[in-house]
Structure formats: C-alpha cells, structure tokens
LUMLOKE-377320 format. One record per atom (N, C-alpha, C): residue in one letter; x, y, z. Coordinates in steps of 0.001 Angstrom, whole numbers, padded with zeros to 6 digits, always signed. Layout:
residues N
AXYZ
...
***
This chain:
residues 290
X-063677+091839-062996
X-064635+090799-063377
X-065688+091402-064314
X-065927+090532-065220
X-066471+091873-066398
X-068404+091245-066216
X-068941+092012-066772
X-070737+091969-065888
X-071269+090688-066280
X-071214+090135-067707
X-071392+088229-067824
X-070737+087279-066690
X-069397+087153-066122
X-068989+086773-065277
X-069583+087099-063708
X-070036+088125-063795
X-070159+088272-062213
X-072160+087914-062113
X-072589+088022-063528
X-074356+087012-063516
X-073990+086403-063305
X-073164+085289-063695
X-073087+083682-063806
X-072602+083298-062748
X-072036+084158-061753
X-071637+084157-060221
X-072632+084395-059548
X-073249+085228-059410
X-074733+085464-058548
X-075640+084377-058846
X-076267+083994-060249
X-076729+083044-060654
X-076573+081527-059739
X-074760+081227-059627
X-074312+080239-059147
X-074781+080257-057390
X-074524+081516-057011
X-074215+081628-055501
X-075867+081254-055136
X-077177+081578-055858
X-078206+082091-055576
X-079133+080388-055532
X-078621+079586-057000
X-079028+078184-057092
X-078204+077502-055640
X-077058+077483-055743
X-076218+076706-054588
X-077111+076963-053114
X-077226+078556-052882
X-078048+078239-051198
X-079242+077538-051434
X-080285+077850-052538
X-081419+077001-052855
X-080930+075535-052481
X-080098+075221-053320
X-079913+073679-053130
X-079771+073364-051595
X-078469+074248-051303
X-078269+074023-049808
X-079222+074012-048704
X-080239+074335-048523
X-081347+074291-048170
X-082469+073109-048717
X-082249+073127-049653
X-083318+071847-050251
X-082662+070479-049580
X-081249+070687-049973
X-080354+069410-049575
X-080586+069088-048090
X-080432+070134-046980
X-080362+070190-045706
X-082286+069317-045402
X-083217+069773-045700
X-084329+069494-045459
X-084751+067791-045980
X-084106+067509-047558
X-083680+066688-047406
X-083683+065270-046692
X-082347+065600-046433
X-081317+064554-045493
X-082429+064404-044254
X-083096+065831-043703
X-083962+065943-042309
X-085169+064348-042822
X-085639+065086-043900
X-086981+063991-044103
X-086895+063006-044209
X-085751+062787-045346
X-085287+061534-045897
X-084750+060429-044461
X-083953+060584-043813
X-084029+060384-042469
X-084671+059812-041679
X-086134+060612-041593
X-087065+060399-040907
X-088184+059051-041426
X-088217+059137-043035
X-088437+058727-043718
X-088032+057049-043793
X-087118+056993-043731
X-086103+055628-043446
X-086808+054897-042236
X-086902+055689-041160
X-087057+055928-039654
X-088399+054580-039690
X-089208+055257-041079
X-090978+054947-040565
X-090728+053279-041706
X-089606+052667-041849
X-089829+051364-043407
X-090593+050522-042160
X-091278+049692-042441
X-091753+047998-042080
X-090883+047554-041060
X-089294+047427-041711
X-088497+046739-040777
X-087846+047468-039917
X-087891+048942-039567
X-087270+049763-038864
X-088442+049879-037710
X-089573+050067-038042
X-091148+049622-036935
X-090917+048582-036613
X-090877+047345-037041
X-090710+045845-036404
X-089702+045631-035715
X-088499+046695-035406
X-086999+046066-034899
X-087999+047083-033675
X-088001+048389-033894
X-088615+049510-032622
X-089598+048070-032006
X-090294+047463-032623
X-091545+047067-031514
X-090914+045591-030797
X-090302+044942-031673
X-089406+043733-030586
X-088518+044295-029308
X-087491+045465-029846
X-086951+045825-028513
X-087446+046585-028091
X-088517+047610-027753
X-089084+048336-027173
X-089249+047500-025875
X-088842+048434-024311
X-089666+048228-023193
X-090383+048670-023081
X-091513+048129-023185
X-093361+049039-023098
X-093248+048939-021900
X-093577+047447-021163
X-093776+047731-019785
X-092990+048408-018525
X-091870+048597-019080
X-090798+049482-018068
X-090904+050764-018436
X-091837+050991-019385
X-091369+052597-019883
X-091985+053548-018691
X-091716+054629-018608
X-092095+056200-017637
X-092734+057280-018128
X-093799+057719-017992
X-093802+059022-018414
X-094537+059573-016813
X-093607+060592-017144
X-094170+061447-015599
X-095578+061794-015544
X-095842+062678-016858
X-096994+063618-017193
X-098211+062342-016690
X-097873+060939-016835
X-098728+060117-016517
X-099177+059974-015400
X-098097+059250-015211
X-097839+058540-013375
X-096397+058436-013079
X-096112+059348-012258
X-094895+059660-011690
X-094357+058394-011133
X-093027+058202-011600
X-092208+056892-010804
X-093005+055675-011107
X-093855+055559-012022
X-094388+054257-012010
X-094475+053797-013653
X-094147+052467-013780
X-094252+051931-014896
X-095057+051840-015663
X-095186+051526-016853
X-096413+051421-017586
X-097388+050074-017008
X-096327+048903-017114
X-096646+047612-016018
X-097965+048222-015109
X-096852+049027-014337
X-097536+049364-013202
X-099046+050533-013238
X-099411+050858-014275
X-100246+052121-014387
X-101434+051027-014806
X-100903+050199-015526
X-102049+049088-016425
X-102632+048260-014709
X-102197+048257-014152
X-102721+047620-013032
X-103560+048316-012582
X-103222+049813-012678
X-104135+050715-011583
X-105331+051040-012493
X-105320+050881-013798
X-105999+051358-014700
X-107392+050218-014526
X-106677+049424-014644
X-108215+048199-015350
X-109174+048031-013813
X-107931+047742-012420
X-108773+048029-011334
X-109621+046796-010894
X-108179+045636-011675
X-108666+043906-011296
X-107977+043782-009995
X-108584+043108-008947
X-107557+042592-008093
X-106542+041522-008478
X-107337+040846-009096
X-106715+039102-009636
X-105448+039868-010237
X-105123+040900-011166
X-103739+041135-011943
X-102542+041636-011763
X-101684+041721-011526
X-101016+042309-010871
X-099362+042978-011942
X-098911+043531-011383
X-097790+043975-012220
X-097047+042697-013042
X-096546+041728-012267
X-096054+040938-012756
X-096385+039747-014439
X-098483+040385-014076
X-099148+040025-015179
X-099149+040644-016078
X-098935+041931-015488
X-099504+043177-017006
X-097744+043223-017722
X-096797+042810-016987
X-095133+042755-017663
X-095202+041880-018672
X-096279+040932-018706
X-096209+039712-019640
X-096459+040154-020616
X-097938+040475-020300
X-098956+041196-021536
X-098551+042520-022304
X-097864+043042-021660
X-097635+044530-022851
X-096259+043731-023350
X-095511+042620-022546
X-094227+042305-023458
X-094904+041327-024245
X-095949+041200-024513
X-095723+039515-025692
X-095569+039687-026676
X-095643+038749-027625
X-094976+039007-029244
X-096481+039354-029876
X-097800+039235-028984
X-099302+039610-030194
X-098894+041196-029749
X-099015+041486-028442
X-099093+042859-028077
X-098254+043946-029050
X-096588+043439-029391
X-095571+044009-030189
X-096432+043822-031301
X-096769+042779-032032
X-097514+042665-033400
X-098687+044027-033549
X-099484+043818-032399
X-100723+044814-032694
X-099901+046262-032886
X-098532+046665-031848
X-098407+047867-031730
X-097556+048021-033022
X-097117+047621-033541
X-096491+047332-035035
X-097506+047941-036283
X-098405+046959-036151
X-099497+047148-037123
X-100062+048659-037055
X-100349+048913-035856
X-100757+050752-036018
X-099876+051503-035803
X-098890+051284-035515
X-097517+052331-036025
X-097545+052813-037694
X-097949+050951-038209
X-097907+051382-040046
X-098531+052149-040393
X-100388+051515-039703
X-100896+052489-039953
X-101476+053891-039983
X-100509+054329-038715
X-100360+055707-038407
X-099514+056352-039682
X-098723+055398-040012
X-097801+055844-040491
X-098497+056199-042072
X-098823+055285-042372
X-099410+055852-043777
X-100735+056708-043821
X-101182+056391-043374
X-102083+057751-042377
X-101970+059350-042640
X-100864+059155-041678
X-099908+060680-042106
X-099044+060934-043499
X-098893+059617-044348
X-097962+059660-045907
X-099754+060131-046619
X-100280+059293-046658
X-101706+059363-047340
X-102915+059520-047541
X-102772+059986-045898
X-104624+060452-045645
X-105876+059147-045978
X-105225+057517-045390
X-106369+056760-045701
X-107110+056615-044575
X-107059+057283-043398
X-108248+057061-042349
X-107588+056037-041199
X-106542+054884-041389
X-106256+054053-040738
X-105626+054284-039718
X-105179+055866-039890
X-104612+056114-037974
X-105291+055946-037093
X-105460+055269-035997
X-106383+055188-034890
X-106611+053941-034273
X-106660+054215-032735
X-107040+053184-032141
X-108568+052885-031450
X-109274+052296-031528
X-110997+052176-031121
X-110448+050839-030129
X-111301+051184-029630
X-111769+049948-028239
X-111950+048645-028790
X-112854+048701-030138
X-112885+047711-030587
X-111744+046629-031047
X-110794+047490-031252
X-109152+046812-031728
X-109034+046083-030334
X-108922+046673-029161
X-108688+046037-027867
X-109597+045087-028003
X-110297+044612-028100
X-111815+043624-027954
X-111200+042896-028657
X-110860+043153-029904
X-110607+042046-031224
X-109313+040868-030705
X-108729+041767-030056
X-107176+041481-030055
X-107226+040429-028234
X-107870+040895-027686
X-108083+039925-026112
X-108740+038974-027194
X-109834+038632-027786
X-110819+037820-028062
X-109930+036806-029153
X-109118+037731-030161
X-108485+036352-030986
X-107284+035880-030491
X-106752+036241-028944
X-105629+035971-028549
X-105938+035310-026611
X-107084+035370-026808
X-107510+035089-025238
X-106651+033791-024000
X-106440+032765-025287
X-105783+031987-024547
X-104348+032548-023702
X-103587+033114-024385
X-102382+033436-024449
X-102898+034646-023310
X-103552+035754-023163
X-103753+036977-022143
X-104053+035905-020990
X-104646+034972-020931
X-105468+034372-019655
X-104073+033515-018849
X-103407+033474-019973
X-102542+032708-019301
X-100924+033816-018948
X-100706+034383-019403
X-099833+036069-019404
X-100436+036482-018052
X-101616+036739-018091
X-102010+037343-016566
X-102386+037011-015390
X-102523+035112-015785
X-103196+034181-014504
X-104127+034596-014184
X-105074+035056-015147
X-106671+035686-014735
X-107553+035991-016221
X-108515+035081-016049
X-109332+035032-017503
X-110508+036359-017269
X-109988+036985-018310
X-110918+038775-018183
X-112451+038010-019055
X-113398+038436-018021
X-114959+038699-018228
X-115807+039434-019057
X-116639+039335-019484
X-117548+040273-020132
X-117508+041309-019427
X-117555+041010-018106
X-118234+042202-017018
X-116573+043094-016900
X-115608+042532-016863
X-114292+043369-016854
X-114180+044211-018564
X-114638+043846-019105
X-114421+044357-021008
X-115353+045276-021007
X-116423+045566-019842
X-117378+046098-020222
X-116629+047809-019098
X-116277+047381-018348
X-115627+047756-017398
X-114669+048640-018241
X-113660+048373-018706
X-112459+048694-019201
X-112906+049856-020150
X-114130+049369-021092
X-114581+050361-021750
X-115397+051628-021824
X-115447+051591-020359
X-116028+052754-019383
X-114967+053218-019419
X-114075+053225-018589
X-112548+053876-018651
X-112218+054403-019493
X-112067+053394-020859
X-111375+054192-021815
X-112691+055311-022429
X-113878+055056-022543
X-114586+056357-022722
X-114441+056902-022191
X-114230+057136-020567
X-114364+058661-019876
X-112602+059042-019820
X-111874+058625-020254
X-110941+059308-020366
X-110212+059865-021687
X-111020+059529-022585
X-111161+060169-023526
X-109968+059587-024820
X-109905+058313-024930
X-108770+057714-025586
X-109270+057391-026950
X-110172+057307-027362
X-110616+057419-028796
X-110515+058731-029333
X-110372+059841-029053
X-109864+061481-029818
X-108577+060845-029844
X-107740+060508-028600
X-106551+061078-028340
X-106002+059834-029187
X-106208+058857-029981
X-105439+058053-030744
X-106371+058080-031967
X-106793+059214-032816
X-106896+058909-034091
X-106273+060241-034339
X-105776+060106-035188
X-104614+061244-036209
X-105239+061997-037132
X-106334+061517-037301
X-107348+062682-038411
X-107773+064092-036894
X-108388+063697-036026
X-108499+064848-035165
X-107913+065725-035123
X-106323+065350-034960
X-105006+066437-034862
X-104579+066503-036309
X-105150+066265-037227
X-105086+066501-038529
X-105803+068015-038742
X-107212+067965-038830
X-108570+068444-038165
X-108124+069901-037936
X-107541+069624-036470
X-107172+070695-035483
X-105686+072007-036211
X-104887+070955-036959
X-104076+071265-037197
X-103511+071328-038759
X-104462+071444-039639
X-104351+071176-041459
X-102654+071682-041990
X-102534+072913-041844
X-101506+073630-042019
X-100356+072469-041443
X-099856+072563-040688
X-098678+071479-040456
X-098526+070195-040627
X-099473+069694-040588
X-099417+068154-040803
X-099709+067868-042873
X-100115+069439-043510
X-099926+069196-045011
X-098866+069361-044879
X-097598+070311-045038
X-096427+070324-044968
X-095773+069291-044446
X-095524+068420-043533
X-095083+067618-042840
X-095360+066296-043871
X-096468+065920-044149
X-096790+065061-045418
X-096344+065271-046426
X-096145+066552-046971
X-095483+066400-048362
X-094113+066611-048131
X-093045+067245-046771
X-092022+066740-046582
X-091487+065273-046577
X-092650+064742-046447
X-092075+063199-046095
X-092475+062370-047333
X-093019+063263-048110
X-093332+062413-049149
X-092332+062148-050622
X-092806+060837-051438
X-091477+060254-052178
X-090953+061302-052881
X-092316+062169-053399
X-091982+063213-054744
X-090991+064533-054296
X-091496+064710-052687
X-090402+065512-052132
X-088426+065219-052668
X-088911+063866-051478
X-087329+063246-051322
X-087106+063261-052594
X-087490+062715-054336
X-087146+062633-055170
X-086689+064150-056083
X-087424+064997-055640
X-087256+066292-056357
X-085810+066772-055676
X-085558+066424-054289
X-084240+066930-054198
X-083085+065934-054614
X-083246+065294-054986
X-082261+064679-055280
X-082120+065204-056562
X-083408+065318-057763
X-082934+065594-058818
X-082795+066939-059541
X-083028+067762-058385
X-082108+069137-057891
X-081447+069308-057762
X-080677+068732-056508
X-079057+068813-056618
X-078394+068144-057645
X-078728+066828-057975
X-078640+066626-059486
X-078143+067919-061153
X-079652+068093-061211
X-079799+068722-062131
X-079093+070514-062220
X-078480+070681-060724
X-077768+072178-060265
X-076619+071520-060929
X-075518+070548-060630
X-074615+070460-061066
X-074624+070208-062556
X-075430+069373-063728
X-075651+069525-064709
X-075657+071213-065133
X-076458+071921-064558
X-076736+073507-064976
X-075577+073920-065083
X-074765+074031-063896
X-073179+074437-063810
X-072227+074227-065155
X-072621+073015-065201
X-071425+072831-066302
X-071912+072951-067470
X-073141+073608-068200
X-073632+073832-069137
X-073497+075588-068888
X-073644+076006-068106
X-073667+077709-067703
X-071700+077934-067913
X-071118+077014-067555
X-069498+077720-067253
X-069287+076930-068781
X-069707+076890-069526
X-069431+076232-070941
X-068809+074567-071225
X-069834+074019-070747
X-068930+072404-070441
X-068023+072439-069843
X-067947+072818-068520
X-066556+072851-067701
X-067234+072649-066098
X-066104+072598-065811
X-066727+072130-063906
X-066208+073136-063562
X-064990+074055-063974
X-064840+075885-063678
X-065354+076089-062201
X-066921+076229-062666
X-067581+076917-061323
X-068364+076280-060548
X-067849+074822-060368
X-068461+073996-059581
X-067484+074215-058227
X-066680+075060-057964
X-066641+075444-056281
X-067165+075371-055493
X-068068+076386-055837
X-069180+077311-054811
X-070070+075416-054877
X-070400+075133-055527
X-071551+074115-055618
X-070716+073109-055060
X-069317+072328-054985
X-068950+071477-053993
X-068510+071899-052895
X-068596+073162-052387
X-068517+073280-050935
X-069689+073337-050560
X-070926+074095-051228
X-072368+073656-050659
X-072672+072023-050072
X-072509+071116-050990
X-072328+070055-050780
X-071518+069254-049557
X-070286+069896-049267
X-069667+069463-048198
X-070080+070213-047086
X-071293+071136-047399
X-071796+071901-045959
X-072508+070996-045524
X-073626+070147-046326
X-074409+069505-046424
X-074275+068303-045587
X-073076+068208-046491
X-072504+066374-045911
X-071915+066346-044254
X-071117+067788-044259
X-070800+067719-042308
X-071687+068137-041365
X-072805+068922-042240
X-073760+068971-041532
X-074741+067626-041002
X-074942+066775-042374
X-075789+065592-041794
X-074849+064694-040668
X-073552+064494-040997
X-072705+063759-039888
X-072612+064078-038456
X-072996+065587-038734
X-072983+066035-037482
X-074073+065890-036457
X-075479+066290-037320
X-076810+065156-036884
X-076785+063798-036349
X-076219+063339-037409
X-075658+061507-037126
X-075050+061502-035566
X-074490+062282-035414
X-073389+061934-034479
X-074099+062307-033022
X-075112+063462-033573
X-075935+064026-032034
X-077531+062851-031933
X-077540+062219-032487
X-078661+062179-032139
X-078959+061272-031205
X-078201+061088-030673
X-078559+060338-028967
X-078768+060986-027788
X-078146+062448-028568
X-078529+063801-027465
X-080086+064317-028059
X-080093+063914-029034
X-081718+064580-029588
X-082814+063095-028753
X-082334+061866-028775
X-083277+061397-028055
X-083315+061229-026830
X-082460+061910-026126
X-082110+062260-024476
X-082913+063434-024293
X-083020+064464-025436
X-083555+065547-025695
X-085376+065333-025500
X-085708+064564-026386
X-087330+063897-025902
X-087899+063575-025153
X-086872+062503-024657
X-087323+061860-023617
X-087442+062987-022292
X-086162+063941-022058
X-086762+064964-020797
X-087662+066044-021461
X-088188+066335-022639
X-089067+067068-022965
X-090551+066979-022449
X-090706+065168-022849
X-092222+064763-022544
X-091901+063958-021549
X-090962+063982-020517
X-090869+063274-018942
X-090923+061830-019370
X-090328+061089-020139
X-090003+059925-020412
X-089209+059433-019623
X-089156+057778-019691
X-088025+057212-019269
X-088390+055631-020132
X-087458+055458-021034
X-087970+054760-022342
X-086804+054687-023037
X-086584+053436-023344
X-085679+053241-024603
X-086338+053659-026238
X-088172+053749-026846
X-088197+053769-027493
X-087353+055149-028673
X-087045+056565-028040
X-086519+057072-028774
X-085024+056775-029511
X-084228+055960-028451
X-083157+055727-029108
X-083124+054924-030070
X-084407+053570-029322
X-084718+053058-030972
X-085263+053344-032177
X-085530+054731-032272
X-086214+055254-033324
X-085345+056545-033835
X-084099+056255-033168
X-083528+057709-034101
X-082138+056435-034429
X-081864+055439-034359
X-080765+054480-034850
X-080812+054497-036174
X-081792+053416-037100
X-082234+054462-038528
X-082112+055790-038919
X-082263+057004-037998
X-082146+058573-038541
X-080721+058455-038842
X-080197+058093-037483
X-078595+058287-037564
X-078117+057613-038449
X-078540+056296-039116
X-077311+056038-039745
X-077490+056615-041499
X-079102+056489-041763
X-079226+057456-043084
X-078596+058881-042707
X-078429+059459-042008
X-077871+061040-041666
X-076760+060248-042001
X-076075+059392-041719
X-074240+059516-041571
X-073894+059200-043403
X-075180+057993-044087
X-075321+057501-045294
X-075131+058887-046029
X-075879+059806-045687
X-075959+060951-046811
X-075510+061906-046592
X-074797+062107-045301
X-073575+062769-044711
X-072480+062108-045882
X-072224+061035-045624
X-070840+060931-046570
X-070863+060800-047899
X-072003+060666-048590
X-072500+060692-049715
X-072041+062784-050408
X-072680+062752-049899
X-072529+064878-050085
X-071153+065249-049805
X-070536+064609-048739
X-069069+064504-048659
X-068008+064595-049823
X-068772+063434-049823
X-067282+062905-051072
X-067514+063516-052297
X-068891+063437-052554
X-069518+064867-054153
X-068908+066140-053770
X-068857+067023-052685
X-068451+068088-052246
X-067110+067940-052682
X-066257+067382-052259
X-064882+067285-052563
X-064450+067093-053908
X-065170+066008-054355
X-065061+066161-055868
X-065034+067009-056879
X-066144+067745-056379
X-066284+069160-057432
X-065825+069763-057372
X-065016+069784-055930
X-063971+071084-055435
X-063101+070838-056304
X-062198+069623-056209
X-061227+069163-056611
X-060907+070145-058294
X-061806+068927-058881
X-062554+069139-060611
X-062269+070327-060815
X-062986+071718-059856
X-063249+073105-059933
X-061430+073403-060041
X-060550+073398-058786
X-059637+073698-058907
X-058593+073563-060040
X-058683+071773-060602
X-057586+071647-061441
X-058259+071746-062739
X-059715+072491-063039
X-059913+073001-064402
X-059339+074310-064396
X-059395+074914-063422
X-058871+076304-063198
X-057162+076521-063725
X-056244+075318-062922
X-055189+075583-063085
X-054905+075162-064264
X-055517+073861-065029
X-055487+073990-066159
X-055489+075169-067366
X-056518+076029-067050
X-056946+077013-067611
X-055972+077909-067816
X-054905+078413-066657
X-054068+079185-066486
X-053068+079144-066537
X-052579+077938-067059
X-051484+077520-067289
X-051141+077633-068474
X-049398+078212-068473
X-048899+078713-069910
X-048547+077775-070980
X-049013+078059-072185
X-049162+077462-073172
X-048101+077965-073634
X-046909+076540-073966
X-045933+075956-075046
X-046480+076909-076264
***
C-alpha cells in the first residue's frame, strides 16, 4: 500500500469513528428530543395514571390518590375524591402546560420552569366548580391557607423550579441543552452528510472508500434498533431506580423507541448502500479490460 493510500485510509478510519460517535449521540438526543414535541407531552398527560402512581422514596405502598389525602389533612376528602382530581382533564391540562414549560426551560433558559403555589391558587380558583364537585367538598380560604403552609415547610418551591438545579449544576445541564438543541441535531446530520460527500471527493469521485463509512453507518443503525427494542427494559430500569410504580416512563420512552427504530433503519439502509456502491466500484475497478 503505497504512503498516499494508506493517509487517505487513516484519514477515512479517523472521520468515520468521529462520525460514529456524533451519529450514536445523535440518534440518543434526537430521540429524546422527539420525546419532549407538544403532542408526545399531551398523549404522556391523557394516559398517565397520576393518581395510581407509587413512589416508595415517598410513601411506601400508597398511591399518589392516597398521599394527597394525607397531605392536605381534610377530613371531608377522601381518596376516592383526590382519584377524580389528579385524573381530570384541567389537572392533565395544567400538568401538560409545565411539562412545556420545563421543557423549554431546559431548550432556552426562559425562566418558565417552575411550579409556585400561586399556579395551585390560580388553577382551584379558575376551575373551582369542577374541584368542588371532583371532591364533594368546597376547599376554604382557611384550607388554601392551610395547604400553603405545607407546601412552604416542605420545601416545594426549590424543588420544582429548574433554574435552582440549573444553579447547582451549570456544567451538565449546558451540555445537556446544547445536546438537545436544533443546531446540535442539525450539525450531525450535516456531518454525516458532508463525511460521505468528503469520501467521494478524497477517493477521486468514486464511492471506492465508502466501506469503512457504510459499515460505520450500519453500526449506527443496529445500534439505534437495538435501543428501540430495549427500551421497555430502560423504563423498567427507572422506574426500580427511583422506587416507582407508574406507567409514566413507558409513556415517555414510546416516542424514543420509535424515532430510535426511525433512525435505526434510516443508517441501515445508507450503511448497506455504501457498502454495496464500495464493493461493486471495486470490482469494477479490477476487472480485466477487453
């Protein structure tokens, strides 16, 4: 192999893991990315069981239903009331609305992550009819005033705004933002893009040495399928991490999985292609000339 040939091989091998790596991270964000659209939050907040959900770290063996009872510390309410109220369609609406704006929050740094007491106030007060009748018990000044003792001494205004753990944590949550961000997802695409353009301008207008670069690609592509395919073990995985018992992770990795399987077979079929291309320019090449 004479020393021009074996640059333009290192060259190749050295862009391809770059890509392969860019590609892999990718598919991760892009993914996740999908995960956070409008209508992928609005499907999570209709089927979500709030009130059946579990978390141990909370209250062991007991529902959310059931914690909201012990929490507010009405006699008049009872589980059967608080099942209404965390299931209604305002409650899904409100938890919708700050999902978004968590969500852009963390894309854009506008302040809107967070929940204040006052949102609770707003949301009993422009929906009162509907709670009074959900719980068979019309909540008081003196219960609102009540409630908001609670949630001050337990400290739920830190623990639901996202600038704090922003704050606490700058370094990861910049990275994590500009992973998830468009210019990210767009630069790899027009990376792996622009690698295969390079290729065939480096091997002299030829797809030659697009090998190495469509098997990167098909690493890519069985790798995301293979994601696709686990991730009901990754949200089985959560849920016993943080002592859950909750449908919301499975509804929130259904979107991952099926963009993972989308760009799983996408990288697939490019992988193969180039292989292909690579091989029968080759045999072309070597074949005896009449």
């Amino acid at each position: 192999m004479s020393h021009g040939k074996k640059k333009k091989t290192g060259i190749t091998i050295v862009l391809c893991i770059f890509i392969c790596l860019l590609g892999l991270l990718g598919s991760i964000f892009g993914s996740l990315r999908y995960a956070m659209r409008d209508q992928a939050i609005d499907k999570l907040t209709r089927e979500w069981e709030l009130s059946q959900m579990q978390i141990t770290k909370i209250a062991d063996r007991m529902s959310m239903a059931q914690f909201f009872v012990v929490m507010v510390m009405t006699p008049e309410i009872d589980a059967e009331g608080a099942e209404r109220l965390l299931d209604a369609e305002y409650t899904r609406n409100f938890i919708a609305a700050k999902l978004k704006d968590f969500r852009d929050d963390l894309l854009v740094t506008n302040g809107k992550g967070l929940i204040s007491f006052d949102d609770i106030e707003k949301l009993e007060e422009e929906y009162r009819d509907a709670v009074t009748e959900d719980l068979r018990y019309s909540v008081t000044p003196e219960d609102m005033e009540r409630y908001e003792t609670t949630w001050d001494n337990l400290g739920l205004e830190e623990r639901f705004i996202l600038g704090e753990y922003r704050e606490r944590y700058p370094v990861p949550f910049a990275i994590i933002s500009a992973l998830l961000s468009n210019w990210f997802l767009a630069l790899t695409a027009i990376s792996t893009i622009a690698l295969g353009v390079g290729l065939w301008f480096l091997n002299g207008h030829s797809f030659s040495g697009h090998r190495v670069y469509g098997v990167v690609l098909l690493v890519i592509g069985v790798a995301d399928c293979a994601v696709s395919m686990s991730c009901g073990l990754l949200a089985d995985a959560v849920n016993k991490f943080i002592n859950m018992r909750s449908n919301v992770m499975d509804l929130f990795f259904v979107p991952v999985s099926q963009m993972f399987l989308i760009l799983g077979g996408i990288y697939t079929l490019l992988g193969i292609i180039f292989v292909l291309l690579s091989v029968l320019v080759k045999r072309r090449s070597t074949r005896p000339r009449l």
